[in-house]
MARZA-846888 format. One line per 3 residues: for each residue x, y, z of C-alpha. Coordinates in nm, 3 decimals, decimal comma. Layout:
N
X/Y/Z ~ ...
This chain:
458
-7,225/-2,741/1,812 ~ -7,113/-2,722/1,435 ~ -7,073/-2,376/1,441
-6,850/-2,405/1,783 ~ -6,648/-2,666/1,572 ~ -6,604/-2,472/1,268
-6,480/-2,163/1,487 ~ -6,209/-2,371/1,660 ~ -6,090/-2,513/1,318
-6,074/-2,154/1,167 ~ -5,863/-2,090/1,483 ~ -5,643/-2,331/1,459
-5,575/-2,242/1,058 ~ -5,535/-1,892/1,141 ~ -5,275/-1,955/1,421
-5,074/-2,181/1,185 ~ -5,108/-1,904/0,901 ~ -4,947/-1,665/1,135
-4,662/-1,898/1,240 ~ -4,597/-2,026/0,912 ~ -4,541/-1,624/0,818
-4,293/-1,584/1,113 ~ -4,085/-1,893/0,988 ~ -4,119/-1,740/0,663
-3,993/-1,350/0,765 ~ -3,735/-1,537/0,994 ~ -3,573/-1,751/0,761
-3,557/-1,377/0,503 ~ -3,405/-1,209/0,812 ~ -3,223/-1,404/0,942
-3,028/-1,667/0,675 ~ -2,820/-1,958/0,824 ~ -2,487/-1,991/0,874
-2,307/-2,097/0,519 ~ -2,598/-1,970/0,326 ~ -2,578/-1,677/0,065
-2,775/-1,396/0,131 ~ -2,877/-1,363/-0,237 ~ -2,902/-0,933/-0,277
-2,738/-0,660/-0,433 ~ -2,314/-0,545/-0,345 ~ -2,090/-0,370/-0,497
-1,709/-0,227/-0,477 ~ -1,474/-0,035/-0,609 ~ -1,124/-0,015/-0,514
-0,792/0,172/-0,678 ~ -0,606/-0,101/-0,775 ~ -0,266/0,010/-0,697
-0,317/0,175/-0,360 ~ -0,632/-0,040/-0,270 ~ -0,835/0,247/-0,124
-1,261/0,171/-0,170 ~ -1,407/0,444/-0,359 ~ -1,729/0,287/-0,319
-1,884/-0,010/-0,127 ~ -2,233/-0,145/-0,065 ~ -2,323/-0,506/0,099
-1,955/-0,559/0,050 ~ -1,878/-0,823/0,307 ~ -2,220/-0,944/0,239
-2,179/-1,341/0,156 ~ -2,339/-1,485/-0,195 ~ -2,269/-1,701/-0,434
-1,985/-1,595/-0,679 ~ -2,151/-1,807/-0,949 ~ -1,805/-1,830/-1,234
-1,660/-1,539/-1,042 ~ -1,506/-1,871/-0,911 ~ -1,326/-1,962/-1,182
-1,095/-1,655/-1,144 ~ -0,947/-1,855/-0,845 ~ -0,939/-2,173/-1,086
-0,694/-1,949/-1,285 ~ -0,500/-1,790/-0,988 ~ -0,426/-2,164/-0,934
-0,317/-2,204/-1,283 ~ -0,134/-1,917/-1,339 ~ 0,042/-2,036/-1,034
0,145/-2,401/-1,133 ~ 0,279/-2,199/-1,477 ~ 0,465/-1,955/-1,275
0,633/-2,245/-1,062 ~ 0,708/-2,487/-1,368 ~ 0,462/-2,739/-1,253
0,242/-2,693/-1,564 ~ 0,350/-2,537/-1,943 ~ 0,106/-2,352/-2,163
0,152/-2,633/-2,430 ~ 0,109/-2,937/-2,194 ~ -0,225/-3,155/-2,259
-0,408/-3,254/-2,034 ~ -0,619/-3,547/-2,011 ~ -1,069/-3,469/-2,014
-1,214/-3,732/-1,783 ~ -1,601/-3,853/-1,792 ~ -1,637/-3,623/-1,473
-1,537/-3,328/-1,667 ~ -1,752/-3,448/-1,994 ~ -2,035/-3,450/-1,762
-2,039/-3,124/-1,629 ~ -2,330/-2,873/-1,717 ~ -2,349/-2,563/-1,980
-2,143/-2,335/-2,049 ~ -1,910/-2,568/-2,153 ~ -1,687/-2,666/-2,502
-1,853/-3,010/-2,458 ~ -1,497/-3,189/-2,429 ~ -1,539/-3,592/-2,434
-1,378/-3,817/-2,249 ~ -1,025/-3,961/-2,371 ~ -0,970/-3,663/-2,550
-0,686/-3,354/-2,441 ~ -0,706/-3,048/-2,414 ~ -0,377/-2,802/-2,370
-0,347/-2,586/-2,079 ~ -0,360/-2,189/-2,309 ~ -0,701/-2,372/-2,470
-0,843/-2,467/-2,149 ~ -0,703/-2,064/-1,965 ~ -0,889/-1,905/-2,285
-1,207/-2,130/-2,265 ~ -1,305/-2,046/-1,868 ~ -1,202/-1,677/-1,956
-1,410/-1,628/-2,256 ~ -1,674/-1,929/-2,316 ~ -1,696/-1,952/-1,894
-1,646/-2,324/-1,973 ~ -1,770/-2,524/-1,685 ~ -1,543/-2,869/-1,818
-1,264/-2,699/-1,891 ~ -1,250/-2,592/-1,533 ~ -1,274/-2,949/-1,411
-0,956/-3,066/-1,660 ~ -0,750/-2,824/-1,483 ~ -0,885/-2,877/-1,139
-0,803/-3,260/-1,157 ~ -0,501/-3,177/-1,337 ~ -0,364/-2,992/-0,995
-0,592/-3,114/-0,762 ~ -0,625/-3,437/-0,819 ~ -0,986/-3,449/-0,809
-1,203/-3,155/-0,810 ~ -1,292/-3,152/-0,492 ~ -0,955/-3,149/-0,339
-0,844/-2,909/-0,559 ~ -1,179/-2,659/-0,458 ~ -0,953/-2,691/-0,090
-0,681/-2,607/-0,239 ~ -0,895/-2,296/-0,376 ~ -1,016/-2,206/-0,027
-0,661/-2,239/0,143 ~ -0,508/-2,004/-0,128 ~ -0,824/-1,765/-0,083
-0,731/-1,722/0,311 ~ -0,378/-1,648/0,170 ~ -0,490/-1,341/-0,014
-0,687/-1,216/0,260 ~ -1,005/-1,343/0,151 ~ -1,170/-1,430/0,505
-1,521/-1,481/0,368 ~ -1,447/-1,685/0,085 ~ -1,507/-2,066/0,057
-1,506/-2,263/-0,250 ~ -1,669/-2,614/-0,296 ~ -1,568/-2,674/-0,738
-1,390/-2,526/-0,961 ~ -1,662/-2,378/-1,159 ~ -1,898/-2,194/-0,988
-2,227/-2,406/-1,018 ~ -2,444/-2,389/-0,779 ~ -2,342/-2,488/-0,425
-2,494/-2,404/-0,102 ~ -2,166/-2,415/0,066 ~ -1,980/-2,207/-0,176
-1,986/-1,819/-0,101 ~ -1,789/-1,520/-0,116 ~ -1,835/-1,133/-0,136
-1,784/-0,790/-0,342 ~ -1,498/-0,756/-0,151 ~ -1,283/-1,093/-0,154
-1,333/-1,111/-0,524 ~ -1,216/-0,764/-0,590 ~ -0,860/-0,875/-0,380
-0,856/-1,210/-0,613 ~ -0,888/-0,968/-0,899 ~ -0,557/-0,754/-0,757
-0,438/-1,058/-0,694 ~ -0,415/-1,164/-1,064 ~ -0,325/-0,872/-1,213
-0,021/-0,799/-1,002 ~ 0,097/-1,165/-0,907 ~ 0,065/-1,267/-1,273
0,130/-0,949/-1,534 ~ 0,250/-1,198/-1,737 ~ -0,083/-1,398/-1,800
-0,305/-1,129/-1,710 ~ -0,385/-1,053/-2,077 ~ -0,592/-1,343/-2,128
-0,864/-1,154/-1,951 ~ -0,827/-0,931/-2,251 ~ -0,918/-1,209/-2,513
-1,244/-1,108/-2,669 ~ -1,286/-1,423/-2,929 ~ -1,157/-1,766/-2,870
-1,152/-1,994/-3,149 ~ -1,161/-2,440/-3,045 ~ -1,262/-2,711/-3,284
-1,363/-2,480/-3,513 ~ -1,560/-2,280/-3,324 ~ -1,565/-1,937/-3,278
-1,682/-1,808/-2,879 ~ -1,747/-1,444/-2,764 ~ -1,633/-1,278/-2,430
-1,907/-1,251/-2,183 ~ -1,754/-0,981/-2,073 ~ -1,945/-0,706/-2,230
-1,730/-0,414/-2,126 ~ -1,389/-0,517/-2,294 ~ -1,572/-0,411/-2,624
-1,826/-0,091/-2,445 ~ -1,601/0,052/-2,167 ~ -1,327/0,241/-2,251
-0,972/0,067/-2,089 ~ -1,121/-0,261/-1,967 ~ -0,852/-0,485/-1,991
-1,062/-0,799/-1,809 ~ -1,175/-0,944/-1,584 ~ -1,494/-1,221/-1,540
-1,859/-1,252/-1,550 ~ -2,084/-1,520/-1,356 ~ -2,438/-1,621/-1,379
-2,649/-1,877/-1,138 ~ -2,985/-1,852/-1,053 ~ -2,936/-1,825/-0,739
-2,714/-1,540/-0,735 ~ -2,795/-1,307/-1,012 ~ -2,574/-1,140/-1,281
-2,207/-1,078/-1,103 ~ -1,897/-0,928/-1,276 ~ -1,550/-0,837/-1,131
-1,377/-0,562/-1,427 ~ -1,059/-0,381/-1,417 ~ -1,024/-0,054/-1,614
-0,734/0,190/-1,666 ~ -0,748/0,496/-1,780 ~ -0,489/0,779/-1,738
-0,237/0,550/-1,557 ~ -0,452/0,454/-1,289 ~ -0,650/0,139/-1,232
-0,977/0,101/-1,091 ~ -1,146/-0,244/-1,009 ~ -1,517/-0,274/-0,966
-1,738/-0,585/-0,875 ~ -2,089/-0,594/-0,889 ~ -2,331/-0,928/-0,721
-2,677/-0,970/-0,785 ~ -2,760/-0,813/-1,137 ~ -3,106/-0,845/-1,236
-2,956/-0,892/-1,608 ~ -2,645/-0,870/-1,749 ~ -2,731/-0,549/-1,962
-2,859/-0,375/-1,608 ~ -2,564/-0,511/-1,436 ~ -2,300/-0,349/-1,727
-2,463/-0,052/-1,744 ~ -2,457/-0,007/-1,362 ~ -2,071/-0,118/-1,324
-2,030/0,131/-1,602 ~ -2,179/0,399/-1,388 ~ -1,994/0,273/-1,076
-1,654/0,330/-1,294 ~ -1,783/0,658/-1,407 ~ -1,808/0,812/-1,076
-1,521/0,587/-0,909 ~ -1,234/0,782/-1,171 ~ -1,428/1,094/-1,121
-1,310/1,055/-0,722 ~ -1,021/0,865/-0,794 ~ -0,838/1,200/-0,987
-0,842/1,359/-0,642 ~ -0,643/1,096/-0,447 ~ -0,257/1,145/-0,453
-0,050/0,834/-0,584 ~ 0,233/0,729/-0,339 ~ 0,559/0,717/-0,551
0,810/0,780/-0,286 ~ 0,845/0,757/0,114 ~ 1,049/1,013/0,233
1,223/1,095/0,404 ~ 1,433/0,768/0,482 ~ 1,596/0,681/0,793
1,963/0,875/0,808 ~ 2,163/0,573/0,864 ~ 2,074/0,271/0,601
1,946/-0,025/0,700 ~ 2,241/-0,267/0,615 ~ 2,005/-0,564/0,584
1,946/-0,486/0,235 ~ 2,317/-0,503/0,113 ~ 2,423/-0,760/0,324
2,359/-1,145/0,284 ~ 2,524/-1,473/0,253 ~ 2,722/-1,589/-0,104
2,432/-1,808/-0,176 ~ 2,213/-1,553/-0,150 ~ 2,322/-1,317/-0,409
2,108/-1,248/-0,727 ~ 2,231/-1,244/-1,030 ~ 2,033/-1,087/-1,333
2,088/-1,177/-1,680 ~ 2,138/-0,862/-1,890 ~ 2,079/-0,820/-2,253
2,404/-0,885/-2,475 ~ 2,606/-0,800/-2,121 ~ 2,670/-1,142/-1,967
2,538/-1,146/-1,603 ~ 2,487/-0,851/-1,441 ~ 2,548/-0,846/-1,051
2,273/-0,670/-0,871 ~ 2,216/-0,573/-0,472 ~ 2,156/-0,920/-0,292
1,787/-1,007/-0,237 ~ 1,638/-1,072/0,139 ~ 1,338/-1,289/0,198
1,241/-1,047/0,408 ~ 1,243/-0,699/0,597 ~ 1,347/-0,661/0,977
0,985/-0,577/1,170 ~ 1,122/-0,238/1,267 ~ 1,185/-0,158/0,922
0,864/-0,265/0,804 ~ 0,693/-0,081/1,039 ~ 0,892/0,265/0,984
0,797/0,205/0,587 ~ 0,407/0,140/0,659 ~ 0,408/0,444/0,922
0,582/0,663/0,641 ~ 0,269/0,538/0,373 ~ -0,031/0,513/0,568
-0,239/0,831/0,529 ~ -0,566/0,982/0,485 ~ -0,672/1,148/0,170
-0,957/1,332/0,133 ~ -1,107/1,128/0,441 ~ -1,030/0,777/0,294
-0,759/0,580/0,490 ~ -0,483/0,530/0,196 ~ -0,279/0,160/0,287
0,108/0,197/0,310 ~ 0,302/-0,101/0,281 ~ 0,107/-0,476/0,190
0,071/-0,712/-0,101 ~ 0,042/-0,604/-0,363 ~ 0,035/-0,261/-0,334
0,438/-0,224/-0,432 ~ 0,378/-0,427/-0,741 ~ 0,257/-0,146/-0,986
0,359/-0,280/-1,295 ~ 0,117/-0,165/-1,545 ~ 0,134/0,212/-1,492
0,492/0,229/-1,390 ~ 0,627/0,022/-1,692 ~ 0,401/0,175/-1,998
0,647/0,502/-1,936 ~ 0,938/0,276/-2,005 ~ 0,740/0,144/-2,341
0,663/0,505/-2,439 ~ 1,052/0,634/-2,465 ~ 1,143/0,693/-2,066
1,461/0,596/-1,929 ~ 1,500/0,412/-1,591 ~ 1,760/0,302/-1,345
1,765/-0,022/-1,167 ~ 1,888/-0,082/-0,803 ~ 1,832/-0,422/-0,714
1,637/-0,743/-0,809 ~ 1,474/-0,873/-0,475 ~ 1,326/-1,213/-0,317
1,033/-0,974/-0,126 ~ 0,904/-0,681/-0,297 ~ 0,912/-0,493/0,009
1,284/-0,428/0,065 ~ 1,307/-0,359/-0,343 ~ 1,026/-0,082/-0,248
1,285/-0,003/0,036 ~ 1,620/0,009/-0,180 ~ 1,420/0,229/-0,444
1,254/0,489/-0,188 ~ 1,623/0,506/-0,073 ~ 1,791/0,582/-0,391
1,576/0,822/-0,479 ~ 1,600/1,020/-0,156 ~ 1,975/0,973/-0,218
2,023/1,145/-0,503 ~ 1,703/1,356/-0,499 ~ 1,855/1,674/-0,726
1,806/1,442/-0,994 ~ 1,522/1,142/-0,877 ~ 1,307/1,371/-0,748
1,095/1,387/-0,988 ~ 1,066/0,966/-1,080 ~ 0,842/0,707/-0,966
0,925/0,409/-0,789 ~ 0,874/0,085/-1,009 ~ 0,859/-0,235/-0,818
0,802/-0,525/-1,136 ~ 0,762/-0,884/-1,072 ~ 0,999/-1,115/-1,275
1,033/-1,466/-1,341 ~ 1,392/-1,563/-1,159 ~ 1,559/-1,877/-1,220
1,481/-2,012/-0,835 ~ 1,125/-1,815/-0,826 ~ 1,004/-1,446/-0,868
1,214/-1,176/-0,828 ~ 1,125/-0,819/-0,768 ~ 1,303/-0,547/-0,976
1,371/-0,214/-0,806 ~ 1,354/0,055/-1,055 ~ 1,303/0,437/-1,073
1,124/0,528/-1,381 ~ 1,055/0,848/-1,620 ~ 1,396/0,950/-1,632
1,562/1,070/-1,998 ~ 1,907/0,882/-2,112 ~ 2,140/1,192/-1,950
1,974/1,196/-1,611 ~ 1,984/0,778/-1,592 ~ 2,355/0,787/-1,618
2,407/1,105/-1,380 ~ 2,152/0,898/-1,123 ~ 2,371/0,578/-1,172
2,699/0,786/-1,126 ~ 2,570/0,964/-0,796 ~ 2,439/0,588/-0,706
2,733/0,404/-0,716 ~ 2,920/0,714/-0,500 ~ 2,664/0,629/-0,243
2,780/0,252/-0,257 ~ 2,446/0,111/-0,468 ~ 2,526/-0,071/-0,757
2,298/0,058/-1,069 ~ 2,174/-0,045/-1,417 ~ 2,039/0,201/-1,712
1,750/0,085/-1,857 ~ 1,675/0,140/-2,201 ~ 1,297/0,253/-2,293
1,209/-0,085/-2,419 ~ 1,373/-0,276/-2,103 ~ 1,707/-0,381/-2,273
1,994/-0,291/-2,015 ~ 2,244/0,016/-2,150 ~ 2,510/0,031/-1,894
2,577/-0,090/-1,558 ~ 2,743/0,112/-1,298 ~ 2,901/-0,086/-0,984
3,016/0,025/-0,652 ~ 3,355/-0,073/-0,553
């Protein structure tokens, strides 16, 4: 009888063991909804035509650990960009922010903090209460402001994204992927050139003390210009880093290092072989050809909506009026003209931000090129447009240039300039001459950006 009862409690136990191991594989399987899938993904995209040179796991969600405090600084660079914050402002560290956890510059309570210290301190120290001041600063309260992070995140095509704080600690609720974060990092590079070189900032000095980049590569890896590095337990060693070499830009994220030296050296190997592939993909400088008949939306537009540039030592300069937009049809004739395959990898035509190329297009300017400018634009698709088009216009002499679409600072919001770059002084001035016979209005631009001479159509 003892034995009977000893074989039906072994039973029992061993029927439990086995369940208890289904649960267990189940719940490895299968995670729930809003849960990270802590593991390994990686991506990496050209920046400036956004084809993926290599992807693994890349719409897999997991925690972005202070990946998230790139968004924290989209935001910022934002509210500078619209006037609603100024790199010299203070702002005000609450007991909320004093409380938060390591990494931080241990800020009290009562004290300021201004807006550059608190930019530099998230992008080199990672600073967990510095990313609170500014959250509450914009937000309110950090938690309102982490859905004002997740609103803006859907706006820059980052489906899988949701944020739940400003800093990245940990959060069940708070995922995203390889792939969202290497869009935020376009996203920052090409919406913001002009605070962009923060990410560059390898020592930080505050209160007297000195803090390091955690961002190894800006000091190992040839051309890294930025961007972040994150750490939870829960997610493992992640970086996002942007590298240019040669003209071209290459972004590369990485989730789920087992350390951060395996995790550099692997990016650095991703990089390696993404510019090895990269050299074999055509850049997309021109459309052509253009439709025979212009489109007269771009030179035709209401008084109020006429641009007006301020040139260097000329006064103000009147430029082609900008649009808000681009009729559909148009749009879709441009994006038609762009999209292609190269060598098997579906190349995107027209989208944000692809027209923005700043970096590459303007260093030719810095390094003794001439350029000519045909139009300042609300959109920077139709100042793609009016480029393409004066190129193709006077192609005996712009055949050879690059289209250079460059976000500005206007005095009611961004502007886009249209520009054709790598040009010498003599053919600028033939360009502009041939221009202006075509009806375009058209500025020389001097190597270091400075307006020479404007040419306008009658």
């Amino acid at each position: 009888m003892i034995r009977n009862l000893i074989r039906q409690v072994a039973k029992r136990v061993r029927h439990s063991a086995a369940a208890i191991g289904v649960v267990v594989v189940a719940g490895v399987v299968l995670a729930q909804p809003g849960e990270a899938q802590a593991r390994y993904a990686a991506l990496v995209m050209d920046a400036d035509t956004g084809t993926v040179l290599y992807a693994a796991n890349a719409d897999t969600r997991n925690y972005p650990a202070s990946l998230t405090k790139m968004m924290t600084l989209y935001m910022t660079f934002e509210a500078l960009d619209q006037g609603r914050l100024t790199l010299h402002q203070r702002l005000p560290v609450s007991r909320r922010a004093q409380g938060m956890a390591p990494s931080k510059l241990y800020l009290h309570a009562g004290e300021t903090i201004s807006v550059q210290n608190a930019v530099l301190a998230l992008v080199t120290k990672s600073a967990n209460d510095a990313a609170v001041v500014l959250a509450e600063a914009l937000g309110g309260a950090e938690w309102k402001f982490a859905r004002m992070m997740t609103e803006r995140a859907r706006a820059l095509g980052m489906k899988r994204t949701t944020f739940r704080n400003a800093s990245g600690l940990p959060n069940r609720h708070q995922l995203s992927t390889a792939r969202d974060m290497a869009t935020l990092s376009r996203a920052l590079i090409y919406d913001f050139p002009e605070y962009y070189h923060y990410f560059s900032t390898t020592r930080f000095s505050y209160n007297g003390r000195a803090y390091g980049n955690h961002n190894n590569l800006l000091e190992e890896y040839r051309g890294t210009d930025g961007i972040k590095t994150g750490y939870i337990r829960a997610s493992g060693f992640n970086l996002a880093a942007s590298v240019v070499r040669q003209g071209r830009r290459l972004i590369a994220v990485v989730f789920g290092g087992r350390t951060a030296r395996s995790r550099d050296q692997h990016i650095m190997a991703l990089l390696d072989k993404g510019f090895a592939k990269a050299r074999q993909l055509r850049t997309i400088p021109v459309v052509a050809p253009p439709p025979r008949k212009p489109v007269q939306i771009l030179r035709t537009a209401s008084k109020a909506d006429e641009v007006k540039v301020a040139a260097a030592g000329s006064g103000v300069v009147p430029v082609p009026p900008a649009r808000t937009g681009i009729q559909q049809a148009d749009r879709t004739a441009l994006r038609d003209k762009v999209a292609r395959v190269v060598d098997g990898l579906p190349v995107p035509g027209y989208g944000r931000p692809e027209e923005v190329q700043v970096a590459a297009r303007e260093t030719s300017n810095a390094e003794g090129r001439y350029a000519v400018q045909v139009g300042a634009y609300r959109d920077a698709a139709p100042a793609h447009v009016a480029a393409v088009r004066a190129g193709n216009a006077v192609p005996q002499i712009l055949g050879t240039s690059e289209v250079s679409v460059s976000r500005i600072r206007g005095d009611q919001g961004p502007l886009y300039r249209a520009r054709l770059t790598g040009l010498d002084r003599t053919d600028a001035e033939r360009a502009c001459r041939a221009l202006v016979a075509h009806g375009t209005d058209c500025l020389v631009i001097q190597p270091r950006g400075g307006v020479e001479v404007a040419f306008n159509a009658k």
